[in-house]
Every structure is written in C-alpha cells, then in structure tokens.
C-alpha positions in Angstrom: 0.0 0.0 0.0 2.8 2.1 -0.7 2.7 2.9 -3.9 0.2 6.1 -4.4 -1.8 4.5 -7.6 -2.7 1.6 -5.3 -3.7 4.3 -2.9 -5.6 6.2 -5.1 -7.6 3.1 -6.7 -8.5 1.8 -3.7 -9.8 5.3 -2.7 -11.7 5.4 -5.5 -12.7 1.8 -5.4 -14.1 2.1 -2.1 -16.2 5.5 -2.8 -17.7 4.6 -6.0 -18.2 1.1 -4.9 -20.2 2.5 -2.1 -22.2 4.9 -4.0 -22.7 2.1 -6.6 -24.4 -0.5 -3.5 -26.3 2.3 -2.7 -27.8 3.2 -5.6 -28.5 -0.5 -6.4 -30.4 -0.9 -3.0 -32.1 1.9 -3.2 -33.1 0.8 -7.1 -33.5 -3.1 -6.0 -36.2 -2.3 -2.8 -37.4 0.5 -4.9 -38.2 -1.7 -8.1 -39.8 -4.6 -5.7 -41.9 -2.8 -3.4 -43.3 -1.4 -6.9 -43.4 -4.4 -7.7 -45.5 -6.1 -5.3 -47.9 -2.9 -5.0 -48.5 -3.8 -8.8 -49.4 -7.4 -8.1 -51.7 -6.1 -4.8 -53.2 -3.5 -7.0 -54.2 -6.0 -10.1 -55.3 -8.4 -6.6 -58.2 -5.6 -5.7 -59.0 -4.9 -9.2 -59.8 -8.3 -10.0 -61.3 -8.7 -6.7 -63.1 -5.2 -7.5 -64.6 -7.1 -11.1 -66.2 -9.6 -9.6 -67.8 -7.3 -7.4 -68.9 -5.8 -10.0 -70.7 -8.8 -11.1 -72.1 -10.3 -8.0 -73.8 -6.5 -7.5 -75.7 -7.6 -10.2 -76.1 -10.9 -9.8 -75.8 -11.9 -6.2 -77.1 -15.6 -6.5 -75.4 -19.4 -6.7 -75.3 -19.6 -10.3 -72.9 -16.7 -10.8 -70.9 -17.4 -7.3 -70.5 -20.6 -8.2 -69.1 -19.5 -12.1 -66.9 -17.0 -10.3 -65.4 -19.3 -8.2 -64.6 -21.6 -11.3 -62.9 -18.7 -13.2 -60.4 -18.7 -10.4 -59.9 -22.5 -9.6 -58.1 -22.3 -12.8 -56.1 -19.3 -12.4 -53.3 -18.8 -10.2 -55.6 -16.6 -8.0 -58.2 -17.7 -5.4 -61.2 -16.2 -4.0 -63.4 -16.9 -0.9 -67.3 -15.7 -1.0 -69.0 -15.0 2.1 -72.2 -12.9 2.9 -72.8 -9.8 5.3 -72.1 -12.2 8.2 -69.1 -13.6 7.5 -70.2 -17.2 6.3 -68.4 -18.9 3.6 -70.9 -19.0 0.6 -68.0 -20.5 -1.6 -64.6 -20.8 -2.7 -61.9 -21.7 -5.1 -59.8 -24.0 -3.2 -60.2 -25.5 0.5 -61.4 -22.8 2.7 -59.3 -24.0 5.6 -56.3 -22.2 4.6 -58.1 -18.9 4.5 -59.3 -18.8 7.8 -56.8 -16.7 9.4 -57.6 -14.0 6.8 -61.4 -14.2 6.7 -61.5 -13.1 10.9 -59.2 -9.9 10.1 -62.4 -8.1 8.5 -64.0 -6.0 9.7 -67.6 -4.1 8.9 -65.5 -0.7 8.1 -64.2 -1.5 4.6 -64.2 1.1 2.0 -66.2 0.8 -1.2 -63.1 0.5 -3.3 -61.4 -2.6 -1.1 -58.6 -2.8 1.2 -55.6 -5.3 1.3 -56.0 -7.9 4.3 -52.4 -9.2 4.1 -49.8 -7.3 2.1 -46.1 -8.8 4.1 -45.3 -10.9 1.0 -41.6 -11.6 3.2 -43.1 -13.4 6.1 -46.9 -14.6 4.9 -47.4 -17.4 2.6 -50.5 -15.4 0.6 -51.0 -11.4 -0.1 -55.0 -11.0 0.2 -57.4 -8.2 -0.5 -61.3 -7.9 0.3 -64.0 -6.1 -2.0 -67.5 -5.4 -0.5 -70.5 -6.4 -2.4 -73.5 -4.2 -1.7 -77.1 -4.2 -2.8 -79.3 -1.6 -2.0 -77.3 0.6 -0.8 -76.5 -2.1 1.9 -73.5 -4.7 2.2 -74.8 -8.3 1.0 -71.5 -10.2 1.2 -67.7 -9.7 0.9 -65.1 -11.0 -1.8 -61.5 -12.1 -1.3 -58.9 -12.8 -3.2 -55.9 -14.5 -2.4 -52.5 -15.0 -4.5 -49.5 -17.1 -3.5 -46.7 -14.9 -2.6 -44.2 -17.7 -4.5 -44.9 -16.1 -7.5 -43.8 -12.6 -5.6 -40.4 -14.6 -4.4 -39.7 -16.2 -7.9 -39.6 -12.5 -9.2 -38.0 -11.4 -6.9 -35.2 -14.0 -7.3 -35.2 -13.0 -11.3 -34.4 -9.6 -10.3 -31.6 -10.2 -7.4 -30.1 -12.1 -10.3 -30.6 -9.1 -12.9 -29.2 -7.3 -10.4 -26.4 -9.0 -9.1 -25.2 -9.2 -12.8 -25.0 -5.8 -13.2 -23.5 -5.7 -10.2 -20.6 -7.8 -11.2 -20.1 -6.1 -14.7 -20.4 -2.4 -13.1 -17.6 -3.6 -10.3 -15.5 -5.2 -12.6 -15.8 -1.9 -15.3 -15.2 0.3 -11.8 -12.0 -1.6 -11.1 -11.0 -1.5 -14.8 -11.4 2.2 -15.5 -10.2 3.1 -11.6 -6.9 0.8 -12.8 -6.0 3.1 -16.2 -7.2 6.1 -14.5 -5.3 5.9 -11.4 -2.1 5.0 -13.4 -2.7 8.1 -15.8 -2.9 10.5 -12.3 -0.4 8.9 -10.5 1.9 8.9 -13.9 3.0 12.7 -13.8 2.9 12.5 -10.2 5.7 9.8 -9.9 7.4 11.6 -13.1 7.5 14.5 -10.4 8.8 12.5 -7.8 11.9 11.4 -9.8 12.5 14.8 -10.9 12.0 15.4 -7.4 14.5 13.6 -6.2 16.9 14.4 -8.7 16.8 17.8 -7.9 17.7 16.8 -4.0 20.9 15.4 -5.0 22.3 18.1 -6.8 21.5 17.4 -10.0 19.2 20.0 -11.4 19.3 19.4 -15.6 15.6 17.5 -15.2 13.2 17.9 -17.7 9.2 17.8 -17.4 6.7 17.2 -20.3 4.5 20.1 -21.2 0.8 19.5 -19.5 -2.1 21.6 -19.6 -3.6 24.2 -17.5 -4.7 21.9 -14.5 -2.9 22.0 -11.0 -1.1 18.6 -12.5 0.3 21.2 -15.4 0.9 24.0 -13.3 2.9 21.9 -10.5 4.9 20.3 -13.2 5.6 24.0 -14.5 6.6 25.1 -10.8 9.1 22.0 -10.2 10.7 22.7 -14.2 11.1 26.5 -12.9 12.4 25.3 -9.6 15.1 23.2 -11.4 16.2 25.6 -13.7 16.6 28.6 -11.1 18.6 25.9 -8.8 20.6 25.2 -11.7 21.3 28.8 -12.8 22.2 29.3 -8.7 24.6 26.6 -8.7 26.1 28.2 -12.2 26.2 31.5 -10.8 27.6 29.8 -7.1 30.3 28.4 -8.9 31.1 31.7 -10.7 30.4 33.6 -7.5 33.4 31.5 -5.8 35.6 31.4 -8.9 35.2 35.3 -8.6 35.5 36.1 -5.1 38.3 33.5 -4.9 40.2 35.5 -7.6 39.2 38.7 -6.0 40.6 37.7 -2.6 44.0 36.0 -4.1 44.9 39.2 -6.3 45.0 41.8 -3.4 46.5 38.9 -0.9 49.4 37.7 -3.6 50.3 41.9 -3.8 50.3 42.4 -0.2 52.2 39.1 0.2 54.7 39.8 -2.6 55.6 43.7 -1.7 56.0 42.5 2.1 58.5 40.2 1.3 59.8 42.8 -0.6 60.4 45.5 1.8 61.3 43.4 4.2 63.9 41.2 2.9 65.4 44.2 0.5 67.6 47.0 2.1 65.5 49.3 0.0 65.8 52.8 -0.3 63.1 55.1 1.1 61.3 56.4 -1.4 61.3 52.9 -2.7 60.2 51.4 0.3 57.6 54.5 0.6 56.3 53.1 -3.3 55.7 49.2 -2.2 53.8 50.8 1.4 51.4 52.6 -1.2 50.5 49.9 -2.9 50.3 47.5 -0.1 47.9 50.2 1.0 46.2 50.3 -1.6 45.6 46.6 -2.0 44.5 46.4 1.7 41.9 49.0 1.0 40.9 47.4 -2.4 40.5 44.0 -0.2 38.1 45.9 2.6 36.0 47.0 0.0 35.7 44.0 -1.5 34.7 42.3 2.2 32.3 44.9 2.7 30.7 44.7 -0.3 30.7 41.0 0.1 29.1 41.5 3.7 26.5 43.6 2.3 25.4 41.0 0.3 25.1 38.7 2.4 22.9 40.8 4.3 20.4 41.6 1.6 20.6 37.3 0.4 19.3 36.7 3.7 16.9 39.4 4.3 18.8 40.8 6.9 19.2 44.2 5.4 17.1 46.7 7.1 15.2 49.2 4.7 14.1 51.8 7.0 11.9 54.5 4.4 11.4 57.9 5.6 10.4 61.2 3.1 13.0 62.6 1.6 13.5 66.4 0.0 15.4 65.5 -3.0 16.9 69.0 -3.7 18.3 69.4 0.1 19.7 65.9 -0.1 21.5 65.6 -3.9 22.6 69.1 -2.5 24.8 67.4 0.1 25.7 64.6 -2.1 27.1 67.4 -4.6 29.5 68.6 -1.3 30.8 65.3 -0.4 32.0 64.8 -4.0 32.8 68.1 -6.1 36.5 68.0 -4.9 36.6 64.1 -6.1 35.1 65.1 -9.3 37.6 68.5 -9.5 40.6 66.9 -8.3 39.8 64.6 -11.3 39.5 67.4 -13.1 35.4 66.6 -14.0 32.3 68.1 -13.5 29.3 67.5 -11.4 26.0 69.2 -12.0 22.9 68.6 -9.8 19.8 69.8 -11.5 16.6 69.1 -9.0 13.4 70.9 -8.4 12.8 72.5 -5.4 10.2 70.8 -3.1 10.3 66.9 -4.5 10.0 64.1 -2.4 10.2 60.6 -2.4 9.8 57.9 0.4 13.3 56.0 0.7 16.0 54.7 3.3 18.8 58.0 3.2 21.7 55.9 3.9 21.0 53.3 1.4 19.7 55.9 -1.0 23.4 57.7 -0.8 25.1 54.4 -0.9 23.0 53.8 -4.0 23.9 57.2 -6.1 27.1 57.2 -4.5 28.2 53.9 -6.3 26.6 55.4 -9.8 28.8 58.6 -9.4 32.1 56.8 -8.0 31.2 54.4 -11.2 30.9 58.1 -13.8 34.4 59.1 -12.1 36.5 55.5 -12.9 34.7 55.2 -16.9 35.4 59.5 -17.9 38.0 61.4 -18.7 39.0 64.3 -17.5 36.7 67.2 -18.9 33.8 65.0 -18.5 30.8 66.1 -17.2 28.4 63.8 -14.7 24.7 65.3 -14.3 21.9 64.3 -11.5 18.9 65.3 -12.9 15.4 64.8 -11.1 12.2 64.7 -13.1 8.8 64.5 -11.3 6.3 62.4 -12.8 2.5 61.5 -12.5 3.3 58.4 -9.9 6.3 58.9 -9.1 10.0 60.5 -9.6 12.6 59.6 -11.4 16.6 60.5 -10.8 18.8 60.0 -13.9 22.6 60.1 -13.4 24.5 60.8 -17.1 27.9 60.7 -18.0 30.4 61.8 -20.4 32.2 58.8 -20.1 33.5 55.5 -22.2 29.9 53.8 -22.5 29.1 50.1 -22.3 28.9 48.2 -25.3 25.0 46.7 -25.8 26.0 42.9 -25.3 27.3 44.1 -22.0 24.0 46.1 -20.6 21.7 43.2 -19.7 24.6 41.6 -17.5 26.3 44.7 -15.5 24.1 44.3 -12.5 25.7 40.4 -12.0 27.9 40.0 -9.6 31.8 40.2 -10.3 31.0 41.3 -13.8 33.0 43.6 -15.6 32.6 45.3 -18.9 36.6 44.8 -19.1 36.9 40.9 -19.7 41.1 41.3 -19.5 39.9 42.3 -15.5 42.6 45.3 -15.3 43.1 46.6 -12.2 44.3 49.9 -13.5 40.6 51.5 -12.5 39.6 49.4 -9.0 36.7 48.5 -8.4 35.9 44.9 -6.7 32.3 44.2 -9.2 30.0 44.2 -7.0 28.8 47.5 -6.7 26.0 47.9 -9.4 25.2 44.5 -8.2 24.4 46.2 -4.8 23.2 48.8 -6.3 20.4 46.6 -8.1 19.6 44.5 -4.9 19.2 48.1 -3.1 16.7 49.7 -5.7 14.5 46.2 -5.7 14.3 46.8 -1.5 13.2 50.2 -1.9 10.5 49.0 -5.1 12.3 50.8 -7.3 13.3 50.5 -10.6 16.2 50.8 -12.0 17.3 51.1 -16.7 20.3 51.9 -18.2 21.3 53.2 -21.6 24.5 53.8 -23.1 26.4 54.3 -26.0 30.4 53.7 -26.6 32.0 57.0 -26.7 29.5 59.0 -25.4 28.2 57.9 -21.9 25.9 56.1 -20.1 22.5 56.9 -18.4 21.2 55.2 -14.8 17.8 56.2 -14.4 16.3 55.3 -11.0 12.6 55.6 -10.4 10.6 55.9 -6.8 7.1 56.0 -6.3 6.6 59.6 -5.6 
C-alpha cells in the first residue's frame, strides 16, 4: 500500500463502490416494493370485477361461475355474505381462515388489502364489498401465493447481481487506467523530485495543460532551472570572489617580502607601502561589499523609508563629492526641483547614487561632465545620473548588475573597483520598489535612471 496508484484506486474503489451499492439498493427495494404494490393492485381490481358482477347478480349460479374462473387461475377467491359465512370458494377454505377473521364491517367501497407482508406470509390477500341496495350483502376475497412474488423477486436479485458484477468489474478497470494516468505525472514529479535533492538539477518535465497537474509540473521545471542557474552563478560567484581575494592577498604578500627582505631605499620602500595600502583598502572593499550581500541574500538588510527632500539631499551629495570630481579634473551638476519628495531609506539611497557617481568618475576622462537630474512624474520620480564617459557596449547592458562582472573581460586593475557594486546597487533599488534602466552608448556615456514612487 505504498505505492500512491494503489492508494488512489482503492480510494476510488471504495467511494464509488459504495455509492454504486447504494444506488442499487435503493433501485433493488425501490423496483420490488413497486413491484408487489403492482401485483396487490391488479389483486383488488380483480377482486373489484367480480364485485362488480355479483352486485348484479348476487345468487349461486354466478358465485359458483366465479369461483370456477379462479380455480383455474393462479388466484383464489373466498365468497361469504354480510355475516361472515363462507358462501363458496376456489380451493379449501381452511387455509383462509386466518384472513377471513381480520375483516372488519369498516371496509371502504373500493377494497382494502387484508395481508400485504409478501416476506413473512405465505398469501397477499385483498377484500372487495359487495352491496345491494345501498347495503353490504357479502364480501369477496382474493388470495394469491406470494411464490410467485419470491420467484420475481429472485429473477431480479439475479438481474441485479449481474449488473452488479459487470459495473464492479468496469469500476476496477477504468479506476486501474485512471489511477495509473494520475499517478503517472505524479511519480514523473517524484523522480524529478528527487533528482533535484541530490544536486542534479538538468531535469526535464513534459509540457501539460492548464490543471494543477500542469501547473505543479511548471513550478518544479522552474524550480530546477533557477537551482541550476544558482549553482552556475555559485560556482562563478566563488571562482570570482576566490580570484578577488587572491589578487589583493598575492600583492600584499609579494611587496612585504619585498620591503622586508630588500635593504630598499626610502622612497622605494615608501612606493611598495602605497601599494600594499592600496591593496588592503581594495580587499576591505571588496569584504564589505561581500558582507553587504550577504545581508540583503538573507533578508537581513534593514530598509528603513522615511520622506525625503530631494533638492536638500543631492545638494549634500554634490559637497561630499565636487572636490573628487575637480581633483579629477570633472564636473558634477545637480539639476533638482525644489520641493520633491520621495519615500526611501537616506543611507541606502546615498550608498545607491554614490556607487553610480564613484562608477561616472572611474569610466570619464577628464573634462567629462556627470549630471543628476530629477524629473517628477505623474506616480512617481525619477533620478537620472548621465555621464560623459566611455559607455558600455550593448552585449554588456543586460549583465552589468551580475555579480563580479565587468565590462573589461582582460579584469585590469588599472581603474579598481571589486564588481559588486551595481550588483548592490540593483539589490538596493528592488528593497526600496524601485526601478532601475540603463542606456548607453560607446564614446559617449551612459544613463542610470532610478525611479521611486513619488
């Protein structure tokens, strides 16, 4: 009982075989207590006929004919006046005794069954008055073997216990094919399933239709493929961050030994310290980064929203950074309306334009010009940064938000950077729920445009 098909049939086996005894019961006792009302009803009719005739001619002759007609049928009938005496009969009265005493003066012009349990009495029986004059001159009754009732009865158990047998045996036929085609998929699922546990996510699910069958297989396909693109990008992920790590590390390492196993001069010495320094930065970065998104992959990050004036805050954005941008011999220009607002978290919304500016700085050269503009729409506002700069070239666009991607494939370190920081960037804008598109063009810049429901 442990595979689900067998579970299944025998579920539906048991319910429809149920509902099947049921509705042949109900049919069977149905169809016989018709039946028998049929055979008491043509009783008091035929009783009811002679009636009919003795009302007319109440004397011997006709009695005596009456009772003749119904020695050779398989009905009887007993004939007895107002008083209850036996004028005569089709067979021996003796064995109609019993029914003959149950009369009484109170029967109603149209008859009334004396004995109708056809189970547990050997005779069904009915009783017709005869009147003349207005007065009641004798009684009829007609009795009818209730073998004849049982022989029916046992043609019809047998009717029905054939149908029984040819509906259970279609029940367990069609429950058979029909459990295997539910239980099919189902197992399918299971194996896929179970593939997917151990690692091995390259399943593959048939197409079904629109049912919750179909749309579970579509959920586990979906599942399998985002598990397999996670253990791609994992892999990638670790390839990066381990080549991230061991860049910085084999620097520091190597300028260490250098400096202190070299009698170097000075201003030498001084060189190696700056880029040891500068490695050891680039490495903290690159651990911050890494911690912030481990923060936001486990929901950890805290989005705290509060309004925001746009203008008052860009304002102080453009203070931190104008002697970055001069010193680099660039240009920042922050064009915002005045009373703008938008609901986001302050810190994470600097860290979020920061990253887009510090971005504009590495990719320009000098002259270049980076501008915040702020454009307040219907439902919300949108915040475009644009550059001057080198551009991205259109196979790069829909990938710069991955993780450790750069535009650069030969990864030089000449302009920094650890690749993680538009991927940051993106994880921030979807907490705040945001958008954010790019746009860009080699030679001539690229445009973030960030927009917050107003």
């Amino acid at each position: 009982m442990n595979k689900l098909s067998i579970k299944i049939g025998t579920l539906f086996f048991l319910i429809i075989f149920s509902l099947e005894t049921f509705m042949f019961f109900f049919l069977h006792s149905a169809m016989v207590d018709s039946r028998v009302e049929e055979e008491l009803s043509a009783l008091q009719a035929r009783g009811n006929s002679h009636r009919a005739i003795l009302e007319k001619h109440f004397d011997a002759n006709t009695i005596a004919h009456i009772t003749l007609m119904e020695s050779e049928a398989n009905t009887d009938v007993v004939i007895t006046n107002r008083n209850g005496k036996v004028l005569d009969s089709s067979d021996k009265v003796d064995q109609f005794y019993k029914y003959l005493k149950m009369t009484n003066s109170k029967i109603p012009r149209e008859g009334k069954i004396v004995e109708g349990n056809w189970r547990e009495e050997p005779i069904i029986a009915t009783v017709s008055p005869v009147e003349q004059n207005g007065e009641v001159a004798g009684y009829i009754y007609m009795f009818q073997d209730t073998q004849s009732v049982h022989a029916l009865i046992d043609r019809l158990n047998e009717h029905f216990l054939l149908a029984g047998l040819i509906s259970v045996s279609l029940t367990v036929i069609i429950i058979f094919f029909l459990s295997k085609a539910l239980t099919k998929p189902l197992i399918k699922m299971k194996d896929a399933t179970s593939q997917i546990s151990k690692g091995n996510f390259d399943v593959t699910l048939a197409k079904r239709g629109n049912d919750e069958l179909g749309e579970l297989a579509k959920s586990i396909q979906l599942l399998a493929n985002d598990l397999n693109y996670l253990k791609k990008e994992r892999n990638e992920f670790l390839s990066s961050i381990s080549h991230e790590l061991r860049t910085p590390l084999t620097y520091i390492k190597g300028y260490t030994d250098i400096v202190l196993k070299r009698n170097l001069p000075i201003n030498e010495q001084q060189k190696y310290l700056n880029i040891i320094l500068e490695e050891t930065n680039r490495l903290s970065d690159l651990i911050k980064d890494l911690f912030d998104l481990a923060k936001i992959d486990k929901n950890t990050f805290i989005i705290e929203k509060e309004q925001i004036d746009l203008n008052e805050f860009l304002l102080t954005i453009e203070r931190k950074l104008s002697p970055a941008f001069l010193e680099n011999k660039m240009r920042l220009e922050i064009i915002c309306p005045s009373n703008v607002f938008i609901k986001a978290d302050p810190s994470r919304l600097e860290q979020i334009i920061l990253n887009l500016l510090d971005n504009s700085m590495k990719y320009s050269s000098k002259g270049g010009v980076t501008a915040i503009s702020v454009t307040k729409l219907k439902q919300s506002v949108q915040i475009t940064i644009k550059d001057t700069g080198k551009g991205i070239p259109e196979d790069d666009i829909p990938f710069i938000f991955n993780r450790f991607y750069r535009v650069d494939k030969s990864r030089t370190r000449s302009l920094g950077g650890t690749g993680l920081g538009l991927a940051i960037v993106k994880e921030l804008v979807d907490k705040h729920e945001a958008e954010i598109t790019v746009k860009s063009e080699l030679g001539k810049g690229t445009e973030f445009s960030l927009i917050f429901k107003g």
